[in-house]
C-alpha positions in Angstrom: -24.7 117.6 -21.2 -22.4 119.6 -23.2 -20.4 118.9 -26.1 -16.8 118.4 -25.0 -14.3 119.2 -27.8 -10.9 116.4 -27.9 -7.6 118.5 -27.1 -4.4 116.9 -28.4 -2.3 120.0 -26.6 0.3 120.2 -28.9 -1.4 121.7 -31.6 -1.0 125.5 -32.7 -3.4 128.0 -33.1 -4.2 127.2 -36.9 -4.0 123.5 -36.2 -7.3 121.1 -37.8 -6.1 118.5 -35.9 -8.6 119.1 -32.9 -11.0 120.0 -35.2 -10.4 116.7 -37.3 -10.4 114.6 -34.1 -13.9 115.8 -32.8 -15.2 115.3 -36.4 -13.5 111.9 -36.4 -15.9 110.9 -33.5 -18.7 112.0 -34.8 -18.8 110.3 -37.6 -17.2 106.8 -35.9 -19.7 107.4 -33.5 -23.0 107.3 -35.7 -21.7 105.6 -38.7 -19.3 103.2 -37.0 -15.3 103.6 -38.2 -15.7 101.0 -40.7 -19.2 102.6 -42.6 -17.1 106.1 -42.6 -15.6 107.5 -45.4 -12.7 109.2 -44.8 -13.6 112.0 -47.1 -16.8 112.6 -44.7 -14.5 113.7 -41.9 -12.3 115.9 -44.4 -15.9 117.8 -45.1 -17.4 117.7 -41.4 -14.1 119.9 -41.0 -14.5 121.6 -44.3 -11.2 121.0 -45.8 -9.5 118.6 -48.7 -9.4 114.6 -48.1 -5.2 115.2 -48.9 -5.3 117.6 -46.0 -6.3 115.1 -43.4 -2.8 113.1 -44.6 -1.2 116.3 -43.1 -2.1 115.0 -39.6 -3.0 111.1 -39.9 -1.5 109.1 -42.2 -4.6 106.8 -42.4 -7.8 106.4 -40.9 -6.6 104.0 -38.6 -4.1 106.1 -36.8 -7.1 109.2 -36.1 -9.1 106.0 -34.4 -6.3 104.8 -32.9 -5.3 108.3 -31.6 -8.8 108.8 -30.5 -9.1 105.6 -28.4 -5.4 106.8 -26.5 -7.1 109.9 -26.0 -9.7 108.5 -24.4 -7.9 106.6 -22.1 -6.0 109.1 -20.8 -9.0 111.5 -20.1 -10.8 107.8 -18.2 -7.8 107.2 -16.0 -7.0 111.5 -15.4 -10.7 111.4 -14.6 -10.5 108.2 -11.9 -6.9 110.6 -10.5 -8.7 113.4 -9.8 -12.0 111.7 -8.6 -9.8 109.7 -5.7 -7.2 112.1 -5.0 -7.3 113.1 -1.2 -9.6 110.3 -0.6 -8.9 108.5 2.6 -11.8 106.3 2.9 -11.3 103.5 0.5 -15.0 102.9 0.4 -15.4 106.8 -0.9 -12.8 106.2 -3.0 -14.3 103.7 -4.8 -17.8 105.2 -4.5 -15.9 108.4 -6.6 -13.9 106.4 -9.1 -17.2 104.9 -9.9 -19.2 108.4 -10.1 -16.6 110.0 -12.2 -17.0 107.0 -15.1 -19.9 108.5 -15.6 -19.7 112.5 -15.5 -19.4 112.9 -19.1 -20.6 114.7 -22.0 -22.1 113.1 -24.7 -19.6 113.6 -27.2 -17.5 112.0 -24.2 -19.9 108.5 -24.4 -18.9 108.5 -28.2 -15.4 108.4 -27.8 -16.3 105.8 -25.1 -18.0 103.5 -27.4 -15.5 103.8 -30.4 -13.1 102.7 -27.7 -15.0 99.8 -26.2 -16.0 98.4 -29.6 -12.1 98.7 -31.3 -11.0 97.4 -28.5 -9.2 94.2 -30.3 -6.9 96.7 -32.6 -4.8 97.2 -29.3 -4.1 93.2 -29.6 -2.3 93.1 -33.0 1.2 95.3 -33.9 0.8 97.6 -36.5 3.1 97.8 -39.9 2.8 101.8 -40.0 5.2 103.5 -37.6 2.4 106.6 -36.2 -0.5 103.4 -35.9 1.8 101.0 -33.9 3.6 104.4 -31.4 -0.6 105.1 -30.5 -1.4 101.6 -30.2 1.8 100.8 -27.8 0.3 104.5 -26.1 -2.9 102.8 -25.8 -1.8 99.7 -24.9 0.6 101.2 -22.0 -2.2 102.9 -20.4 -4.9 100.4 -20.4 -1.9 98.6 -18.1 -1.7 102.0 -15.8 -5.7 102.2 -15.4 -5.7 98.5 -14.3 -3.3 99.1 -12.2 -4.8 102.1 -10.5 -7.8 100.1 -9.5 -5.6 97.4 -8.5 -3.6 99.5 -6.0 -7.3 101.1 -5.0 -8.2 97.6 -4.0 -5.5 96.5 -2.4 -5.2 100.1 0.4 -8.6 99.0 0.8 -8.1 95.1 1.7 -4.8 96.7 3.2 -6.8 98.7 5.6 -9.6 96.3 6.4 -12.4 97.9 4.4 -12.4 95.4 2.0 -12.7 91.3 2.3 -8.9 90.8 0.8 -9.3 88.8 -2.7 -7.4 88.9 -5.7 -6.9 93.0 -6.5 -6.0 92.3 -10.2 -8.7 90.2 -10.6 -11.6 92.0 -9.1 -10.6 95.6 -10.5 -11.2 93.9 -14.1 -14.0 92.6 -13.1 -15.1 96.3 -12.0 -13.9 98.1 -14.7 -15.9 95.9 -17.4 -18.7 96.2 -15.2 -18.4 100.1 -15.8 -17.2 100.1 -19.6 -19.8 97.6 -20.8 -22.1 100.4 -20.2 -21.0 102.4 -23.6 -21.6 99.3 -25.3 -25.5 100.1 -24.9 -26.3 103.5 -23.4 -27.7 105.7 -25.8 -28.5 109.7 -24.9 -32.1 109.9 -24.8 -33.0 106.5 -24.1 -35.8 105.4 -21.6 -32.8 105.7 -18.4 -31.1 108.7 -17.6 -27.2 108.2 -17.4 -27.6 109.2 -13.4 -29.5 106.0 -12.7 -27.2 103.7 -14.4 -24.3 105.8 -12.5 -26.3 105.1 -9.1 -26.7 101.4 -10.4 -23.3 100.6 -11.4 -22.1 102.9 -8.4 -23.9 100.4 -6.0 -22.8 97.3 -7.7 -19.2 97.7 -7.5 -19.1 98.3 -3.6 -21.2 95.2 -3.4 -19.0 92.8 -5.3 -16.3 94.7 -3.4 -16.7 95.4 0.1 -19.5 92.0 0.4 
């Protein structure tokens, strides 16, 4: 897999942000965002600590940012997967599939999300944290939602034994994201068989 670089898109040409972002998970990633130093992302980018203030106030607003990143490129990824898809069944099979075509810089940010998952629960006092954390917040509600409506054309239509829609596209979605939580690159299973696993899973809890 290749190493996929984060893209803010509203940065100019001699803009670190990018550069401090893709740093940022790096270092999250192996070190965990309490055991990093702030000053270890400043020289991963190779610049000052007091130029990383230039674009993040704190810490907390880079993971912050990070994590709303994240889950805009999860629920653009489950869009695109399921767009044209008539077939609920094969719409489901591809929201599934796409959870899982990423790089492995991709899995990082994955797994900083999944285990900061409770700073979306409490308002922050800094102005930048708590706009990214409402962000964040906001689109965890639009990617529930878009498996919710998945479910429901699919009880809708017949293809799916009608339950509650809310409930079960939770239940699918931390199926999927508890994966990050424990996959490692490398390890003894290859991130296709845990896609054809979890792939398999969710249309039996679904369409059984």
């Amino acid at each position: 897999m290749t190493t996929a670089r984060v893209s803010t898109g509203d940065e100019g040409p001699r803009s670190k942000r990018a550069a401090i972002l893709t740093a940022a998970v790096e270092c999250f990633g192996e070190f965990g965002f309490e055991g990093t130093k702030w000053s270890a992302v400043a020289g991963r980018v190779g610049i000052g600590q007091t130029a990383l203030y230039h674009y993040f106030e704190t810490k907390t607003h880079c993971l912050l940012t990070i994590m709303r990143l994240e889950l805009q490129r999860s629920r653009d990824q489950f869009t695109e997967a399921t767009a044209g898809q008539s077939d609920p069944v094969e719409a489901l099979r591809a929201a599934a599939r796409a959870a899982f075509a990423v790089s492995e810089h991709e899995i990082l940010q994955m797994r900083i999300l999944q285990n900061n998952l409770s700073l979306l629960a409490v308002p922050r006092t800094s102005a930048k944290e708590e706009t990214e954390r409402q962000a964040a917040r906001e689109l965890v509600r639009q990617i529930e939602r878009d498996w919710t409506r998945l479910l429901t054309r699919g009880m809708s239509e017949g293809a799916f034994p009608v339950r509650d829609p809310h409930t079960l596209g939770q239940a699918l979605l931390g199926l999927i994201v508890s994966v990050w939580r424990w996959y490692r690159p490398g390890g003894p299973t290859p991130l296709s068989e845990v896609s054809d696993l979890i792939e398999g899973c969710c249309v039996r809890m679904v369409a059984e």
